[in-house]
N, C-alpha and C positions, 0 to 999 in steps of 0.2 A: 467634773468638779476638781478638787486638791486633793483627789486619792485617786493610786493605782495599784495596782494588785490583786491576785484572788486570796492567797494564803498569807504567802511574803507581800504587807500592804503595806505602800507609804502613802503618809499623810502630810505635807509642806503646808507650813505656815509662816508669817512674816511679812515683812515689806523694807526696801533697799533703806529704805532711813528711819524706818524704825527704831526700837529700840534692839530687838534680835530680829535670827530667823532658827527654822529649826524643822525637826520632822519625829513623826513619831511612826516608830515603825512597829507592825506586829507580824507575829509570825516568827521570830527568831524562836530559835532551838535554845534550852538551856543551857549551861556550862561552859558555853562560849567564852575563854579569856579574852579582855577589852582593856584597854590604858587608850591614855591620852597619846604616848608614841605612836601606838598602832596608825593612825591619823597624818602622821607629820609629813610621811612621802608625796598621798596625791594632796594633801591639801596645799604644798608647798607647788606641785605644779600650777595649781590650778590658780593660783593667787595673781592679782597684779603687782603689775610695777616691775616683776622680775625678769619681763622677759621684755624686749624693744619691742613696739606698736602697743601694749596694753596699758591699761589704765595705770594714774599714779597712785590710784586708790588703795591703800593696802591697810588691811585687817589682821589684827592680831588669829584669827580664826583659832581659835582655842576650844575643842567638842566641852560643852557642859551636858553632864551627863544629867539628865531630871528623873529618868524613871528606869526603870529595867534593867540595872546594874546591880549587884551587892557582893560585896567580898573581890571586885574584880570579875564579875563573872555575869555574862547574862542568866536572868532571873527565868525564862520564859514568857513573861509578862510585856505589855506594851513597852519598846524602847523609845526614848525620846531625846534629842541631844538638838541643844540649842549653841547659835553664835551670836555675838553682842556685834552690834554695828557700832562703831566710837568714830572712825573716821568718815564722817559726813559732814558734806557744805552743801546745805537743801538750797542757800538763797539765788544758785542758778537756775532753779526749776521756778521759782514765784514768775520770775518776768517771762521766764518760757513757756509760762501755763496758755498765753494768750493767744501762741503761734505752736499749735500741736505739730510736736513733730513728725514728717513726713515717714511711710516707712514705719513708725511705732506704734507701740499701742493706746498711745496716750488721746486720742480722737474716741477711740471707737469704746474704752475703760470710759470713758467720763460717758458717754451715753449709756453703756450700758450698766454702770453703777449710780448712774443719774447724778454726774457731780460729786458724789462723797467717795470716791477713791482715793487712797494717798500717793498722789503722783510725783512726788519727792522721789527722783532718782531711778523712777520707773515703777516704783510701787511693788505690790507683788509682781508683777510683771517683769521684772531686775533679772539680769543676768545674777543680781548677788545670790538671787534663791538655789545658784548652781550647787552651792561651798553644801546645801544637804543634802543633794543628791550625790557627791561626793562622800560625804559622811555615810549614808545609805549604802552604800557602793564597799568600804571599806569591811562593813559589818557582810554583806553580800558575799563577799570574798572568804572572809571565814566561814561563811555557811558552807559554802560550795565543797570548801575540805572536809567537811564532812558528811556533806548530803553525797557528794560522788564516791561512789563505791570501785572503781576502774583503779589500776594500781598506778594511772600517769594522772597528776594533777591536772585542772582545768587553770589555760595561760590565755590569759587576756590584756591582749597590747593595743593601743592606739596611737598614729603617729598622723599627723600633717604631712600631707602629700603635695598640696598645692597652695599656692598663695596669691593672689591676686593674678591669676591663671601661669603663675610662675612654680617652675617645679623646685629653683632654688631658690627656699625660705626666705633669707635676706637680701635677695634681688627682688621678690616680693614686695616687701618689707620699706626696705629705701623707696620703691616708685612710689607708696602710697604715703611715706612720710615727704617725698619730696612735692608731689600733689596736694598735700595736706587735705587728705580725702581718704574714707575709706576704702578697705577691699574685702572679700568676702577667702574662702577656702574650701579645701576639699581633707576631708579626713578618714580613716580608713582605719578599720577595726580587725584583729585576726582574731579567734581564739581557737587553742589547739586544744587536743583530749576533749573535747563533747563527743558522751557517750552515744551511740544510735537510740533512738525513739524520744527524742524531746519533744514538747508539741502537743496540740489537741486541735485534731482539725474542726471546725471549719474555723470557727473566727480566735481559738487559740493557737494558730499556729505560728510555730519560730520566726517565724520574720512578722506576723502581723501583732504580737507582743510586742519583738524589737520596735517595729515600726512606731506602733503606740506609744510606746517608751520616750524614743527619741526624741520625735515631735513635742517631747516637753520640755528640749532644750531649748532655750532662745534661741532663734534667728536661723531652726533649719527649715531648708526649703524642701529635701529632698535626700531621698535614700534609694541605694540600688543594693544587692544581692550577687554576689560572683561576677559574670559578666554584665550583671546589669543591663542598661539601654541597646547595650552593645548585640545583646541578645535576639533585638531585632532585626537586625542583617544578617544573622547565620544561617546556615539552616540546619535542618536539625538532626542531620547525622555529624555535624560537627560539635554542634552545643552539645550533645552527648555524653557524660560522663559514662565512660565503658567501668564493668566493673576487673577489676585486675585480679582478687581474692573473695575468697570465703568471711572475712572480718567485714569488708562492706570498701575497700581503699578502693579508689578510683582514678583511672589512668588520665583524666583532668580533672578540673574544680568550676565547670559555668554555673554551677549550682549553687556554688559558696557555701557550700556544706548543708545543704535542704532539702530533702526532695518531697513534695506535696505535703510541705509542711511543716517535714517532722527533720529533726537534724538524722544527719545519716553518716558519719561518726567522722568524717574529711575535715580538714579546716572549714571554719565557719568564718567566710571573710563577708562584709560587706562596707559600704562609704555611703558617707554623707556629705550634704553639698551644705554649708553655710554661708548666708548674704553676709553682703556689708551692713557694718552700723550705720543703723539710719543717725544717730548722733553722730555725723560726720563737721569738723571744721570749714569744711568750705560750705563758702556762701552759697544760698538758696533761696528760692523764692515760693510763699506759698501763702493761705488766709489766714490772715489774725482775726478770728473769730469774734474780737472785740469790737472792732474796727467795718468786720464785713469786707475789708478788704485785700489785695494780693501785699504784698508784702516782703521786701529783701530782708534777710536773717541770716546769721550765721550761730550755730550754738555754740554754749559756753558750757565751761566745768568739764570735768575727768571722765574720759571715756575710751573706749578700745579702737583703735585704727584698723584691728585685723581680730574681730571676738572668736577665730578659729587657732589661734596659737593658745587659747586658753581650754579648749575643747578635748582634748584628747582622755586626760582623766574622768570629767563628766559622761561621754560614753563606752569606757571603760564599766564606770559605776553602775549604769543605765542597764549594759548590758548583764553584768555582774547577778544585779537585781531580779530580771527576766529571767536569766536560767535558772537561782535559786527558789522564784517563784515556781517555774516549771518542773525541777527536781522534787516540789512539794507536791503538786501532784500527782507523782506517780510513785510516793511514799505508802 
């Protein structure tokens, strides 16, 4: 459904043209300081327009805070922080309604909402619904200072690695503006200081949280773990993390910081694979359902050439999310 979590739970609601979007989260610890600053770093990543290949669409993304604040401070109570959509121009999806775009979800939402979805700009469906999981991510982040009890704070980076299988960004970047066509990405997550025993095996364990998490970004296909796929060629006195000490370091990392499960206190690295926007400019061919027939199209209105240059803070936040979820567990 539009919740994930056991303790630390969010709940997304909204649609891209809407009037907001927003989440409500529970589980937050009291006394939390919160302002509108706190917000201004990843939301500013995460935004269009700012960076070449992404949308021109840009948002004031302002957190209005609805419930769970007072005096500056989380209450304990359900938090809820809504964004206003202002800048939308729905009337490129009216004529688009008739030629689902290929790749999206716009086919398979009208079937399975039977027609009454609001496919304006993707609907719930939107990469806009990222800007809460960023919001989520933020408050995530403070928890963690104080749910982890280890004297080295928990550091969670995410950076773009690849770009239209280019490992230099704006060589990336150019071929897909010069194709006027999308491309897809690879993105890559560390976080340092996770304490040993996160996790609850079987079906809560570290990476199948993450995993679940992710998957609620748009547009990924695919996540690996340390060495990932790569994993499969080794063999397994190489894939081996030897251990070096008594704390748990290990004399490599194919694990990406996991073992059967549970974090085992090593960098926790893993990546994600991101397609291309199926709203890509170049022409295509496909059924206009009205029609019954194949059909040349090309889409129209503001959209992302590369939705993985916008990625990096959303699993940031995702992941953020997951450990603090997990730290509540073994509270």
């Amino acid at each position: 459904m539009n919740s994930f979590g056991r303790i630390f739970r969010l709940s997304i609601f909204g649609e891209s043209h809407g009037p907001m979007v927003g989440i409500t989260i529970d589980g937050v610890i009291p006394g939390i300081e919160i302002s509108e600053t706190d917000f201004e770093v990843d939301l500013q990543r995460r935004r269009g327009g700012s960076i070449s290949g992404t949308t021109s669409r840009r948002e004031d993304d302002l957190p209005i805070f609805l419930s769970g604040i007072f005096n500056g401070r989380t209450t304990g109570a359900p938090l809820t922080i809504a964004f206003e959509n202002k800048n939308v121009i729905s009337k490129d999806y009216e004529e688009q309604r008739k030629i689902p775009r290929p790749g999206h979800a716009d086919f398979v939402a009208s079937k399975k909402f039977m027609g009454f979805e609001d496919y304006r700009g993707g609907g719930h469906f939107s990469g806009r619904l990222t800007v809460c999981l960023v919001a989520a991510g933020v408050i995530a982040k403070k928890m963690l200072g104080e749910l982890n009890k280890s004297d080295s704070n928990i550091e969670i980076k995410s950076e773009i690695i690849s770009v239209g299988g280019e490992t230099e960004i704006a060589i990336g970047i150019q071929k897909a503006m010069e194709a006027q066509d999308s491309v897809g990405g690879i993105v890559e997550c560390r976080i340092k200081n996770v304490p040993i025993g996160l996790g609850e095996p079987f079906f809560d364990s570290v990476e199948s949280m993450l995993s679940h998490a992710v998957f609620a970004i748009p547009a990924v296909k695919g996540i690996e773990f340390g060495s990932g796929f790569g994993a499969a060629l080794m063999k397994g006195s190489d894939h081996n993390d030897s251990l070096v000490d008594a704390s748990g370091k290990n004399a490599s990392n194919n694990s990406g910081g996991v073992s059967g499960g549970i974090s085992n206190g090593n960098e926790m690295i893993f990546r994600i694979a991101i397609k291309p926007a199926s709203s890509t400019p170049k022409e295509q061919n496909s059924l206009n359902i009205e029609t019954g027939l194949m059909e040349e199209f090309s889409i129209k209105g503001r959209h992302d050439l590369c939705i993985a240059l916008r990625v990096p803070p959303v699993l940031e936040a995702v992941a953020a999310c997951v450990l603090s979820d997990l730290f509540l567990f073994t509270k």
